[in-house]
C-alpha positions in Angstrom: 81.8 82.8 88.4 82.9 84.8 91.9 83.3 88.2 92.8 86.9 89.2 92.1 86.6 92.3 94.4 84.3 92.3 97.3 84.3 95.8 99.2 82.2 95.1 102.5 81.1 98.2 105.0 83.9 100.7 104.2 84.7 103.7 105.9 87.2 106.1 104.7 87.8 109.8 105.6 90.4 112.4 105.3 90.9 113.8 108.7 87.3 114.5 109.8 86.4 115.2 106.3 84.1 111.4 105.8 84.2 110.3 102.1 82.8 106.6 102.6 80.4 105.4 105.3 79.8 102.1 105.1 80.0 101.7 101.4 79.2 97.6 100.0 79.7 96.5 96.5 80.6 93.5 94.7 82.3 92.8 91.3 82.0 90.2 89.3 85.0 88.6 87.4 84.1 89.1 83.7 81.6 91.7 84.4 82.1 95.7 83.6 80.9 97.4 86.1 80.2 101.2 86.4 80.3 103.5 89.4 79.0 107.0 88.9 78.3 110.1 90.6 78.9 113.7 90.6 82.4 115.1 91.5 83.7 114.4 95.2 81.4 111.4 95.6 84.0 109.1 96.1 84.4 107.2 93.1 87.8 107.8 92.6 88.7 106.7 96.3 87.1 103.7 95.7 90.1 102.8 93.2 92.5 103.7 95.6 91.5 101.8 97.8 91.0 98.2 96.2 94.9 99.2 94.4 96.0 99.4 98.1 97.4 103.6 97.5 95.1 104.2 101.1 93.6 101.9 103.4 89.7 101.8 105.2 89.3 103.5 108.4 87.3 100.3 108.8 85.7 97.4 106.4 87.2 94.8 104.5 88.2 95.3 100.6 88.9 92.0 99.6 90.6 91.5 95.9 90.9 87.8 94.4 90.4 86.4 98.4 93.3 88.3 99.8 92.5 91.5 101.6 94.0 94.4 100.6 94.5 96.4 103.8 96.3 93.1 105.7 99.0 92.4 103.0 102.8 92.8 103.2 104.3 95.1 100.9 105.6 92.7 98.7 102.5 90.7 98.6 100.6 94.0 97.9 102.5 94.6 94.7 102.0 91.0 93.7 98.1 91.5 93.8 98.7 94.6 91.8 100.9 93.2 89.1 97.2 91.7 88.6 95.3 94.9 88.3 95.6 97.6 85.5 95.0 101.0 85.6 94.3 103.5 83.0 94.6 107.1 84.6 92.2 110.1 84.0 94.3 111.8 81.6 96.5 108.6 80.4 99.5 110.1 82.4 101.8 108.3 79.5 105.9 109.4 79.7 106.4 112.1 77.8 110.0 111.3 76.8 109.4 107.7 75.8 107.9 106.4 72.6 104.6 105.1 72.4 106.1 101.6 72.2 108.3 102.3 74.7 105.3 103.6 77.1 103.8 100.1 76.7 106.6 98.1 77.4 107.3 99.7 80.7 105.4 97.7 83.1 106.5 94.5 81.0 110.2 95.3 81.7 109.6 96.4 85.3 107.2 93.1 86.3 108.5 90.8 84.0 112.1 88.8 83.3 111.0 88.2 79.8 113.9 88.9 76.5 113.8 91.9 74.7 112.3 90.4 71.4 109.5 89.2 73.4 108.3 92.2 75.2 108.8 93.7 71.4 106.3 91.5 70.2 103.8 91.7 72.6 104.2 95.8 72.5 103.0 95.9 69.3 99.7 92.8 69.6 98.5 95.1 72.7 99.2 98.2 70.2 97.6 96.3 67.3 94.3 95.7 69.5 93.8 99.3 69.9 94.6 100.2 66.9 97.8 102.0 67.0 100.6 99.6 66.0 101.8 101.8 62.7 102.0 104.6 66.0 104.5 102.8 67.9 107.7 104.9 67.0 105.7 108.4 67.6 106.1 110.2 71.3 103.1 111.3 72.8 103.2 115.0 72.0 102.5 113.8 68.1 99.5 111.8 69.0 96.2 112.8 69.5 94.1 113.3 72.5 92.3 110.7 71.6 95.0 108.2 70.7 96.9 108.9 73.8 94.0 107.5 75.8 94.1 104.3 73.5 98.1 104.0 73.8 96.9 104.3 77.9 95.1 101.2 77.8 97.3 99.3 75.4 99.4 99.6 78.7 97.2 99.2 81.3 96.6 96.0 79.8 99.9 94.6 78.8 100.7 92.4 81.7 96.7 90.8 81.0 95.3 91.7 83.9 92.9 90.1 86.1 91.1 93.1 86.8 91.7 96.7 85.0 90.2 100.0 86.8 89.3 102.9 84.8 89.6 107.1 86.0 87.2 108.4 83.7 88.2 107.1 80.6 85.9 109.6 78.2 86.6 113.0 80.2 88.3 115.6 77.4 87.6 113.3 74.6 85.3 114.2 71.3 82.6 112.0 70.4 84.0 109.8 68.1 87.0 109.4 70.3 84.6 108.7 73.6 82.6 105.8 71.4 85.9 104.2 70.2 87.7 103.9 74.0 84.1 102.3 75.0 84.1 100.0 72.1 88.0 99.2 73.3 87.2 98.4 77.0 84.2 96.4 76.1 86.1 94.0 73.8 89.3 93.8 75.8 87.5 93.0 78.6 85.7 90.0 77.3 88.3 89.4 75.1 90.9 88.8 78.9 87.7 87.4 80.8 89.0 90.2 83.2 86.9 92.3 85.6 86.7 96.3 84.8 85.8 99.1 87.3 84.5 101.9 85.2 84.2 105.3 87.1 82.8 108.1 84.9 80.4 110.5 84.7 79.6 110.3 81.3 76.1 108.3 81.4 75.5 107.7 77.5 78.8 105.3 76.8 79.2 104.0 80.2 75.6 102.2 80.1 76.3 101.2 76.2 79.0 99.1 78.0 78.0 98.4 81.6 76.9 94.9 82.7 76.0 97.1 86.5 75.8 100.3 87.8 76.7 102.0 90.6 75.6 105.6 91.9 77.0 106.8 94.8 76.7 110.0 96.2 78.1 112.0 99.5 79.9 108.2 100.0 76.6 105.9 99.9 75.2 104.3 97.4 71.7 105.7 96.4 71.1 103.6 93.2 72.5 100.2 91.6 71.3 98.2 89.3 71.0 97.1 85.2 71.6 100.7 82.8 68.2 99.9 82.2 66.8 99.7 85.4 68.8 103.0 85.9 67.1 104.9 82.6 64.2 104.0 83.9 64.4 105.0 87.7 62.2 107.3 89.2 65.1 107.8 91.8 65.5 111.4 92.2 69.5 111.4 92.1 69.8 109.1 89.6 66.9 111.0 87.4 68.5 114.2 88.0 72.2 112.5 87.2 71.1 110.6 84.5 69.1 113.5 82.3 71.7 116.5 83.4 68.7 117.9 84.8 70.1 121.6 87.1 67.5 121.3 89.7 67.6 118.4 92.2 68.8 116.5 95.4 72.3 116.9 94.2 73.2 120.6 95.2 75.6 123.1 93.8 76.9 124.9 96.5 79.8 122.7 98.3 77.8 122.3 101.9 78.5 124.3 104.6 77.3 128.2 105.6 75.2 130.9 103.8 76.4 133.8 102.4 75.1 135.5 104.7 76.8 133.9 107.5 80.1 133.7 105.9 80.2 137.4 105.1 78.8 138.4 108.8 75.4 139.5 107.7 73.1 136.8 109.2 71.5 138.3 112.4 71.2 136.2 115.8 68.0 135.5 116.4 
């Protein structure tokens, strides 16, 4: 087994704003692997990056042995004809059927006959459940099943490795331990290699082979969800029991009140 995604001192900023500073991690092909953190750490970027949608100020994000920031465009989409990607909020078309939603990337990537891609709509609908859904638009589906109908696509070309965008955020209980259940068995089930970023600790670490926890771009914590429940890590104890008080602040960093409203006196 080799790392199918190897992200080696990364630097990435937006202007003078720095999101990653020298950020190294390593995934493993068959392997889910989780990478948390509070909002604006990064995590997101991260996904952006490897999928090629920005480029490193600096480093090397290699995917497969090719790296990502040296490829042609046409090679570029090759490599992500490899990768799925199930968005934050499923971001399915409105105006097409569920069916229809999954066969997209199979009729855009793919030269394969109409009673093919038919087929293989409904196995990737069957494995998450929704195949009797097939002929329903998104706006008579639940929350819940949207999300599923998501990764029925995100999956339908078999990719090598599939990225999540917090998979569990708006979802109710029930609906949170099903999509966990789903990305756990589709992942062994391809022998594929899923990026998981969340927040949401309990069903991420009932899944996670690894865990990442970055914060202000760096890495302050990795390691087994066990070695993370048990970490006397200030960040990752304060992240991992919701606890208010902590290293992780909640006031976006910058001036006091007092400054900003003119009432801090020069000393």
């Amino acid at each position: 087994m080799y790392d199918l995604v190897e992200i080696r001192n990364v630097h990435f900023a937006y202007g003078e704003r720095s999101i990653l500073s020298g950020l190294n991690m390593v995934f493993p092909r068959g392997k889910v692997v989780a990478v948390m953190g509070g909002s604006g750490s990064g995590k997101t970027t991260i996904l952006r990056l490897i999928g090629g949608q920005l480029l490193a100020n600096s480093g090397t994000i290699n995917v497969d042995g090719q790296t990502v920031g040296t490829l042609n465009t046409a090679d570029l989409y090759a490599l992500r004809r490899r990768m799925g990607l199930l968005f934050q909020h499923g971001a399915l078309f409105t105006d097409l059927t569920v069916a229809e939603n999954v066969a997209f990337p199979l009729r855009e990537h793919t030269d394969l006959p109409e009673e093919l891609i038919h087929d293989l709509v409904l196995l990737k609908l069957h494995a998450v459940g929704l195949r009797n859904a097939a002929h329903l638009k998104p706006s008579e589906i639940s929350g819940g099943m949207a999300r599923r109908v998501a990764l029925a696509r995100a999956i339908a070309l078999d990719p090598q490795l599939i990225m999540y965008d917090e998979p569990f955020a708006g979802l109710d209980p029930i609906s949170m331990g099903v999509t966990a259940n789903l990305i756990r068995t589709l992942n062994d089930a391809l022998g594929s290699t899923s990026i998981l970023v969340s927040h949401d600790v309990h069903e991420s670490f009932a899944i996670a082979d690894y865990v990442y926890f970055l914060s202000n771009g760096v890495i302050v914590a990795q390691g087994t969800p066990e070695e993370m429940r048990t970490s006397s890590d200030p960040y990752v104890k304060q992240f991992v029991h919701a606890q208010a008080d902590g290293p992780v602040p909640f006031h976006y960093p910058g001036k006091s009140l007092a400054a900003s409203l003119g009432l801090e006196r020069s000393q």
